[in-house]
C-alpha positions in Angstrom: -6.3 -47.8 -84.2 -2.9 -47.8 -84.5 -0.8 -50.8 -86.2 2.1 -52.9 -85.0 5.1 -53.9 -88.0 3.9 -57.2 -88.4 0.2 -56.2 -89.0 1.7 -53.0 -91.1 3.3 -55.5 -93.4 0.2 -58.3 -93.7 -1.5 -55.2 -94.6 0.9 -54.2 -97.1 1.6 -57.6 -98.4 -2.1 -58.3 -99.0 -2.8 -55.1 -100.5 -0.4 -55.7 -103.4 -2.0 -59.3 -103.6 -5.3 -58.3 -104.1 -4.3 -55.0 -106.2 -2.7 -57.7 -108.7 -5.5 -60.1 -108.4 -8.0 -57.4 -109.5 -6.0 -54.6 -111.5 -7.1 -52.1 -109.9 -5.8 -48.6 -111.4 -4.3 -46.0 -109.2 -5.9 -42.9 -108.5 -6.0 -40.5 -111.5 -4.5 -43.7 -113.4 -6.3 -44.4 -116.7 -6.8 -47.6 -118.0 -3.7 -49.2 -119.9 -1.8 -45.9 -118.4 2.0 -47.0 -117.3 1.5 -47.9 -113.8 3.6 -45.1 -111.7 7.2 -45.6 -110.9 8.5 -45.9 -106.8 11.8 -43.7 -106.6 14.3 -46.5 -104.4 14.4 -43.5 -101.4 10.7 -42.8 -101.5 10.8 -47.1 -100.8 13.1 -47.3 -98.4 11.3 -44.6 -96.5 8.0 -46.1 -96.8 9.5 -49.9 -95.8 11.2 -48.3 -92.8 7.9 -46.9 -91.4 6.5 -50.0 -91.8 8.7 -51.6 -89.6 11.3 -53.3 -91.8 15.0 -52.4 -91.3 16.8 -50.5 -94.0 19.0 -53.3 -93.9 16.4 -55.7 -95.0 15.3 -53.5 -97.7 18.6 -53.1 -99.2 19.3 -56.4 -99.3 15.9 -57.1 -101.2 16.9 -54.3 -103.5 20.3 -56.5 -104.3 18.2 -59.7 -105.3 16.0 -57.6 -107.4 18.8 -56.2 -109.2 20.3 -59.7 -109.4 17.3 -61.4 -110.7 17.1 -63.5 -108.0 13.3 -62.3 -107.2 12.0 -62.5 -110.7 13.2 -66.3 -111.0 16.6 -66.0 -113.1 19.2 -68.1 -112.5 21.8 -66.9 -110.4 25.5 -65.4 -111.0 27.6 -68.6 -112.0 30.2 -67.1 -109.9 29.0 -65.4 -106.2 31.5 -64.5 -103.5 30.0 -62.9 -99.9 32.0 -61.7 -97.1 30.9 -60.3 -93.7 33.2 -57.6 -92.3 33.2 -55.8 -88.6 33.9 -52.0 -90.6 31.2 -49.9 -91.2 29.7 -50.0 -94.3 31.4 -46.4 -96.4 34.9 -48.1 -95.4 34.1 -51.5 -97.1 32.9 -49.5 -99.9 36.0 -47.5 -100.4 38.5 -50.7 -99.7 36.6 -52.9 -102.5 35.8 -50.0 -105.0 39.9 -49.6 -104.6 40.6 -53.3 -104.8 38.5 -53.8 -108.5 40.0 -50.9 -110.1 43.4 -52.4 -109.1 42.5 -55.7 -111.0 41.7 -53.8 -114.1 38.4 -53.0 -113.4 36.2 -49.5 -114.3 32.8 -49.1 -113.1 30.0 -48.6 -115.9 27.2 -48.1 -113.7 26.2 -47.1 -110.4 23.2 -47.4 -108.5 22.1 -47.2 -105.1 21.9 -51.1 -104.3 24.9 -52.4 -106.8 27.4 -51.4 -108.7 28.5 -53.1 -112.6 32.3 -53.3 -113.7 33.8 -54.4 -116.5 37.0 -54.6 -118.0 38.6 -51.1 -117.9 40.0 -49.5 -121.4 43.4 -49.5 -122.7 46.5 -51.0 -124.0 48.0 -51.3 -120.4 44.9 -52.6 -118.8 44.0 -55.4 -121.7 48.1 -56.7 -121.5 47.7 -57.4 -118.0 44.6 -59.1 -118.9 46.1 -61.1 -120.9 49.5 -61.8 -119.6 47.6 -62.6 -115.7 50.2 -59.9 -114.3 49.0 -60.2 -111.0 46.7 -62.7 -111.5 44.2 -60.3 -113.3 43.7 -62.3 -116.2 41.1 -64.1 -114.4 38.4 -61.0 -115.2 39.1 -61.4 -119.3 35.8 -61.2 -120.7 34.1 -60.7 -117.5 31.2 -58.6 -115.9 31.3 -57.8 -112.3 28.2 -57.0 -109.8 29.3 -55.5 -106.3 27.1 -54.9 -103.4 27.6 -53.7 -99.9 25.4 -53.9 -97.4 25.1 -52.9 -93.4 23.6 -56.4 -91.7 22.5 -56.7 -87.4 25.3 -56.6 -85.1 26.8 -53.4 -86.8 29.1 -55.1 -89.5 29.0 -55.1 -93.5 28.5 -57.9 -96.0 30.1 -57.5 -99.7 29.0 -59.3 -102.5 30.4 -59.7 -105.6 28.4 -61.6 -108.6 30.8 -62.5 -111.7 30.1 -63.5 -115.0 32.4 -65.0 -118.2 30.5 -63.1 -121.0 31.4 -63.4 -124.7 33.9 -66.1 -124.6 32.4 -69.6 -126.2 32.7 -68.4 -129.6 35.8 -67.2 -129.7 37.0 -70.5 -127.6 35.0 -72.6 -130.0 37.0 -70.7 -133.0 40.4 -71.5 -131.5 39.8 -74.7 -130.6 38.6 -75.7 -133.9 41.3 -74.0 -135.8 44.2 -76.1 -133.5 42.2 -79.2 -134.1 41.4 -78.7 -137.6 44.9 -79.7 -139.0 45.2 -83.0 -137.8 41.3 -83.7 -138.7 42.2 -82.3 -142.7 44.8 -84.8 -142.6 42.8 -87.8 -141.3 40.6 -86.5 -144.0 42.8 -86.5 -147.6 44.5 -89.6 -146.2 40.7 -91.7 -146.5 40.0 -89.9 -149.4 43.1 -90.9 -151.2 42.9 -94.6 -149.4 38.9 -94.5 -150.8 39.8 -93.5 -154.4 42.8 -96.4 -154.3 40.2 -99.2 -153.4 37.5 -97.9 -155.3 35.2 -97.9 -152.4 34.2 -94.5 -151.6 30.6 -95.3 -149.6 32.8 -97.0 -146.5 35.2 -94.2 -146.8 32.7 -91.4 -147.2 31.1 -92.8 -144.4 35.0 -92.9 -142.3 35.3 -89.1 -143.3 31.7 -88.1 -141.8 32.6 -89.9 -138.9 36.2 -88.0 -138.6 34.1 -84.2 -139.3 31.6 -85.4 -136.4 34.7 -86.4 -134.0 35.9 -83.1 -134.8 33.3 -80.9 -134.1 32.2 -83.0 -130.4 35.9 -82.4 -129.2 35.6 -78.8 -130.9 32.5 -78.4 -128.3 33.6 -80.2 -125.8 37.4 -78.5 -125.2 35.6 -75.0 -125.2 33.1 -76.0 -123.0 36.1 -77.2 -120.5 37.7 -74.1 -121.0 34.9 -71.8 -120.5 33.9 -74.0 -117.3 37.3 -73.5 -116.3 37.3 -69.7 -116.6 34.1 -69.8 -114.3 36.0 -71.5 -112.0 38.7 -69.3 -112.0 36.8 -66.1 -112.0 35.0 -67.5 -108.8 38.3 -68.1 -106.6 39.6 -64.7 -107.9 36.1 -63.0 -106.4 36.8 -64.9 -103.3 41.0 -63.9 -102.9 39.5 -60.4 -103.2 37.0 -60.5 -100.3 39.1 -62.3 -97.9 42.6 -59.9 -99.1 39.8 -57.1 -98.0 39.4 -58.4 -95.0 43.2 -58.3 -93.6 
């Protein structure tokens, strides 16, 4: 009997099911043994005789990379463009276009690449002066994926995140507002020791340290939202620059 795609993958799919459902050790497999490990090739073989396009399979292999098919939120920042050049040309124009913002690739893998900030004086002063508008990937991680999709065209897709920034945003912030809050403070201390009634004061200078740690919060929360927000429409202006 010989098998159509569809049924191939019903088969497949309910396999797994009940192989999960019942633990069921592969052969030669002891009990509590690590279950054996798929190579990504070996996969994409298998899922191709099977019926599914490689295209499919790839694209699977980027949410699982992602997180997205284990349930973890998503990139705060996601950019996706759909180009009409084959797929090694996208490759070569956006690998070219992150390293010109100050970007150095950590780790490669079949289905995504990771960047980070690269090394050096001259990379981290451009950084931090946004020459050219690459101060928007300051503290930032970078995912990139490209990926042949029907009609013979490529999709990239870049995932960004701001990573290590609140604390050092929440230092700065309470440093520049912890001036005028010191002052507000010795002023009803000194007005509190005058009138000999400390209880109100004490009770004015609890309520000056709380105002200053919510705005402490709240201004580095705004910032870091606002270096989300920027890191998004820099992923973006790199995607559509591609595609010109």
């Amino acid at each position: 009997m010989r098998l159509g795609p569809e049924q191939t993958q019903q088969i497949l799919r309910r396999a797994a099911e009940l192989d999960r459902e019942h633990a069921l050790p592969s052969p030669g497999q002891t009990a509590g043994a690590e279950a054996p490990r798929l190579d990504v090739e070996d996969l994409r073989k298998i899922a191709v005789e099977a019926g599914l396009s490689e295209e499919a399979v790839r694209r699977a292999l980027v949410e699982l990379h992602s997180g997205a098919l284990e349930g973890r939120p998503p990139a705060p920042c996601t950019a996706r463009h759909v180009f009409e050049e084959p797929v090694h040309v996208v490759e070569q124009r956006l690998d070219a276009a992150l390293r010109a913002n100050s970007l150095a690739p950590v780790v490669r893998a079949p289905h995504a690449t990771q960047w980070l900030p690269a090394p050096g004086i001259g990379a981290g002063i451009s950084r931090v002066l946004n020459l050219g508008g690459k101060g928007a990937f300051l503290g930032t991680s970078v995912e990139s994926s490209v990926f042949a999709v029907p009609g013979q065209r490529t999709t990239a897709e870049l995932r960004g995140h701001v990573t290590g920034m609140h604390t050092p945003i929440a230092t700065v912030a309470g440093l520049l507002l912890a001036f005028p809050a010191g002052i507000a403070l010795l002023v009803l201390l000194a007005i509190g020791l005058s009138e000999g009634a400390p209880f109100a004061h004490g009770v004015g200078m609890a309520v000056v340290a709380a105002l200053w740690a919510i705005l402490t919060l709240l201004i580095s929360r705004g910032v870091a939202h606002g270096r989300t927000r920027k890191l998004q429409r820099a992923l973006e202006r790199m995607l559509l620059q591609l595609g010109h």
